[in-house]
N, C-alpha and C positions, 0 to 999 in steps of 0.2 A: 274572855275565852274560857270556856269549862277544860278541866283536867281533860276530859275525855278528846276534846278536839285539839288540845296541846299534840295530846299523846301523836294522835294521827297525824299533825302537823311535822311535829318528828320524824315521825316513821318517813315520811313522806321526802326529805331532806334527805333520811339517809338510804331510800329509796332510790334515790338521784345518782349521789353520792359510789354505792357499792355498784348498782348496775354500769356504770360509768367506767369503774376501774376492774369489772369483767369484761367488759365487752373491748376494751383498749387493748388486750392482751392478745397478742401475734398468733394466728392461726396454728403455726409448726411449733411454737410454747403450747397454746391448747394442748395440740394432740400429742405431745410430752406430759406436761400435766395431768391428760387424761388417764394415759396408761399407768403413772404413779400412783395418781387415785383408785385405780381398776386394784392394783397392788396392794396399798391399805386396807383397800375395802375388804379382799377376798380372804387377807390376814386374821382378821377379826373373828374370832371364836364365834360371836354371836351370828355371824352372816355364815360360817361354815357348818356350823350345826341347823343352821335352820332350812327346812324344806319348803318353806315357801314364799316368797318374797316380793313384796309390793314395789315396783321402780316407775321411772317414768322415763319417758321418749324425750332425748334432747330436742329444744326447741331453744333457737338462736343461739347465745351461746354456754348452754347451760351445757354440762358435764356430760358425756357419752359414758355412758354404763353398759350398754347395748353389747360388748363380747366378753361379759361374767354372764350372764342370763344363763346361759345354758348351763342343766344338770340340776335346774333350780324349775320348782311349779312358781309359773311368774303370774303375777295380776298387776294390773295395771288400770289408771283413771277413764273413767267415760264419764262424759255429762248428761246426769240427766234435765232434762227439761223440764220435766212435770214437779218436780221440787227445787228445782234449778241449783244443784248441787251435783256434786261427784258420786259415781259408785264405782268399786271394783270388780273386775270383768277377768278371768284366766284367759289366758290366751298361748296357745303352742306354736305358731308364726307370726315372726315378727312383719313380713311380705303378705302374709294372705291375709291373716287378720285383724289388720287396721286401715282406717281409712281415715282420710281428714277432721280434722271435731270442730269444738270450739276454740274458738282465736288460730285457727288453722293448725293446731297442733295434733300429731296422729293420734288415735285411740280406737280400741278394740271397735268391731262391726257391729252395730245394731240385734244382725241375728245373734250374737253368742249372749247366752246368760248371763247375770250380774249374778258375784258370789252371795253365801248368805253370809249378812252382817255379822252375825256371831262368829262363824269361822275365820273372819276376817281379821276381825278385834283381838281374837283369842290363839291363833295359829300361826301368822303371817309379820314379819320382819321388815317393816316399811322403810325404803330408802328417798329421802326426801331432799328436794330441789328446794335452794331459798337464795334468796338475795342478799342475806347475811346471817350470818351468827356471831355471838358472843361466845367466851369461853366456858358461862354456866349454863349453857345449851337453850339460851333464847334466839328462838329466830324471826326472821323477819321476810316475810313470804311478798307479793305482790299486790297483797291489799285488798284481796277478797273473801277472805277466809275461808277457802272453798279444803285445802289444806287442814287446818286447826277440826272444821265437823268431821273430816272424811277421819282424822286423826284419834276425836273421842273417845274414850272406853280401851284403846289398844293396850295388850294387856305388857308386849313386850315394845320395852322403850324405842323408839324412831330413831331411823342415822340418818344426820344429814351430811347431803355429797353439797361441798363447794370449792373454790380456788382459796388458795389461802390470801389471798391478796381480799376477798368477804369475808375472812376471819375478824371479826374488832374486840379488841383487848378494851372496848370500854363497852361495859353494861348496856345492850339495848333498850329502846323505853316497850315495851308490852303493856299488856291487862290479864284480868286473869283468865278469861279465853283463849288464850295463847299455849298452845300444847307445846310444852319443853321436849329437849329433843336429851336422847340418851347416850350419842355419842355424835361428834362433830370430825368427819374427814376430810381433810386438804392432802394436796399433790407433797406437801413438809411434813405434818405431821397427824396423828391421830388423836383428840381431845378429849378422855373419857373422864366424861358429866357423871353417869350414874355406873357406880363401879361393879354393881351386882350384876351386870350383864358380862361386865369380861372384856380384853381385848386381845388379848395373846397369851395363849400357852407358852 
């Protein structure tokens, strides 16, 4: 087996493993937990100062973010086909503007714009879904790196949103593809990776 299929083999385990002990977790926990995380998150220097912010639409039982949006220019994933990767797309309704995507999860209308890449990279405060994190801000996404490209070049470090219960206190296995994340939020605590962003005044 090469190091490289080890790595995946891993991932893959603990793929199993973290999406298993989110998704056990009781509905009326969820939406406790959620609103703690809403709480963290909005604490954060780096999400109060910034005007505009990359999030995603819960899908199954990934973390609702969906009532901080507002007061914020939001962008959000669309897939494109023709590169078969993600772009980001602004969007002012969360109702009008999105419709079914890929793996049935919403995202922005075909008719709206995709932003331009630069402004993206260099402006925008990306809030990011993963299936786990470690405490020195590796994550471990769903295994198709659609995450890590759309990630590239971003100039201000990524938060990831998850439960604490996908927090692992041991090292996850990556490569060096794998965009590190700059701070890590659960419904217990705030984990700040990279300290020159800040977490609270």
């Amino acid at each position: 087996m090469t190091a490289v299929s080890a790595v995946e083999t891993g991932k893959q385990v603990l793929r199993k493993k973290f999406t298993g002990l989110r998704n056990s977790l009781d509905p009326e926990v969820r939406r406790r937990y959620d609103a703690d995380i809403r709480r963290n998150l909005s604490a954060l220097r780096c999400y109060r100062e910034a005007e505009c912010v990359a999030a995603f639409i819960r899908h199954g039982a990934e973390v609702d973010l969906s009532p901080i949006f507002k007061g914020k220019r939001l962008f959000l994933p669309r897939f494109n086909a023709l590169d078969g990767g993600y772009e980001m797309v602004a969007v002012k309704d969360l109702e009008l503007d999105l419709l079914p995507g890929k793996y049935g999860i919403p995202e922005p209308s075909p008719s709206l714009p995709a932003a331009d890449p630069d402004f993206v990279t260099s402006r925008v405060l990306f809030l990011v879904p993963a299936v786990a994190c470690d405490r020195q801000g590796h994550r471990l996404g769903r295994g198709g790196g659609y995450y890590d490209r759309l990630l590239s070049g971003v100039k201000i470090p990524p938060v990831a949103v998850i439960y604490s219960c996908q927090l692992s206190d041991s090292a996850l296995p990556g490569t060096a593809r794998d965009i590190p994340m700059g701070i890590v939020v659960t419904e217990r605590e705030v984990v700040e990776v990279n300290r020159e962003i800040g977490v609270k005044k």
